[in-house]
C-alpha positions in Angstrom: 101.2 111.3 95.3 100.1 108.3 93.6 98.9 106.7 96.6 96.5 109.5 97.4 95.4 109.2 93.8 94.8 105.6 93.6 93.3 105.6 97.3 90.4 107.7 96.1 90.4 106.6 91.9 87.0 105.3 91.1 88.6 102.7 89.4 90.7 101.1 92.4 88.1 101.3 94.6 86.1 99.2 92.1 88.6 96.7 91.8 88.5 97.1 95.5 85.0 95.8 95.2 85.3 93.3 93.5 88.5 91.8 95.1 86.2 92.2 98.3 83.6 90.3 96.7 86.0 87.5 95.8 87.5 87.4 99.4 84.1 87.2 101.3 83.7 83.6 99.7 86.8 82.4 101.1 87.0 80.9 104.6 90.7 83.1 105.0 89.6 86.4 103.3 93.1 88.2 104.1 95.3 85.6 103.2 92.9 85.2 100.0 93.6 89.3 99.6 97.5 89.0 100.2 97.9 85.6 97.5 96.0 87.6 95.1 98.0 91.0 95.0 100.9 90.5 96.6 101.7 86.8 95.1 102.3 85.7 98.8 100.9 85.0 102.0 101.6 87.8 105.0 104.2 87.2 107.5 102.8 87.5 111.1 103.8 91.0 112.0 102.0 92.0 108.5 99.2 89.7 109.3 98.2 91.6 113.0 98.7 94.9 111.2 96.4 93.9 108.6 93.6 92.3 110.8 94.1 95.1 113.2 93.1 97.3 110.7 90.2 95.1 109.3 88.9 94.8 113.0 88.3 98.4 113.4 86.8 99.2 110.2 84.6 96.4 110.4 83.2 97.7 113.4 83.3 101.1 112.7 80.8 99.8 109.4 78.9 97.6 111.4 78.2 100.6 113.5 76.9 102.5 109.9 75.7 100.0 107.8 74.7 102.9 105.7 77.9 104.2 105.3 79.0 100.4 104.9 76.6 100.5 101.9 77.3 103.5 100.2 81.6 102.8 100.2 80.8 99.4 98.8 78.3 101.0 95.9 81.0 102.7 94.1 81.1 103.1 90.3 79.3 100.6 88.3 78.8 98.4 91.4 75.6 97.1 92.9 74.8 97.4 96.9 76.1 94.4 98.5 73.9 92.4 99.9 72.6 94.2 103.1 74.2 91.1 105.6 77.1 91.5 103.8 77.4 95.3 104.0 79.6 95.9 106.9 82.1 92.6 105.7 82.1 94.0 102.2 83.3 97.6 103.0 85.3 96.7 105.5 87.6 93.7 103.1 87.6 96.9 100.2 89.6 98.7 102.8 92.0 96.3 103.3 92.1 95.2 99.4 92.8 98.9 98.9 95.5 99.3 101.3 97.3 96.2 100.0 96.5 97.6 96.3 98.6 100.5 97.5 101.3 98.9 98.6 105.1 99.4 96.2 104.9 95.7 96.8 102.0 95.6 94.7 102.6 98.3 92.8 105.6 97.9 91.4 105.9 93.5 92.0 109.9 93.8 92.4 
């Protein structure tokens, strides 16, 4: 149950957001995600699930950019940066997946 709640809580998807944010400025923005919640860098399997995942939303929001837009302006955020739309949205998806993560969760 709690991943269903903090997949959709305002408040995650905000942090979400802002990790994003962070990430985009880095020349490695998964491995920045991964340091950053999970304390660690991703092994490779981890790694090519991850960037699997990050491929296909990235396209599906390049595809949208309005949709790209509108998940990125969540909460108190501003719109990202119309260039960085599809990027932006598609890096929240994977900081929110990894936010969901026991791993993260729970840091045992």
């Amino acid at each position: 149950m709690h991943a269903l709640t903090l997949l959709n809580d305002t408040t995650m998807l905000e942090a979400s957001r802002v990790l994003a944010d962070q990430a985009l400025e880095d020349d490695d923005p998964i491995d920045h995600l991964a340091r950053r919640l999970l304390f660690r860098s991703l092994d490779e399997s981890e790694r090519d699930a991850v960037e699997t995942a990050w491929n296909i939303n990235l396209q599906q929001f390049r595809e949208a950019p309005d949709d790209a837009t509108t998940f990125a302006t969540v909460g108190q955020q501003f719109p990202p940066k119309e260039k960085d739309a599809a990027e932006t949205a598609a890096l929240m998806t994977i900081a929110s997946l990894l936010l969901n993560l026991d791993e993260t969760l729970t840091h045992e």
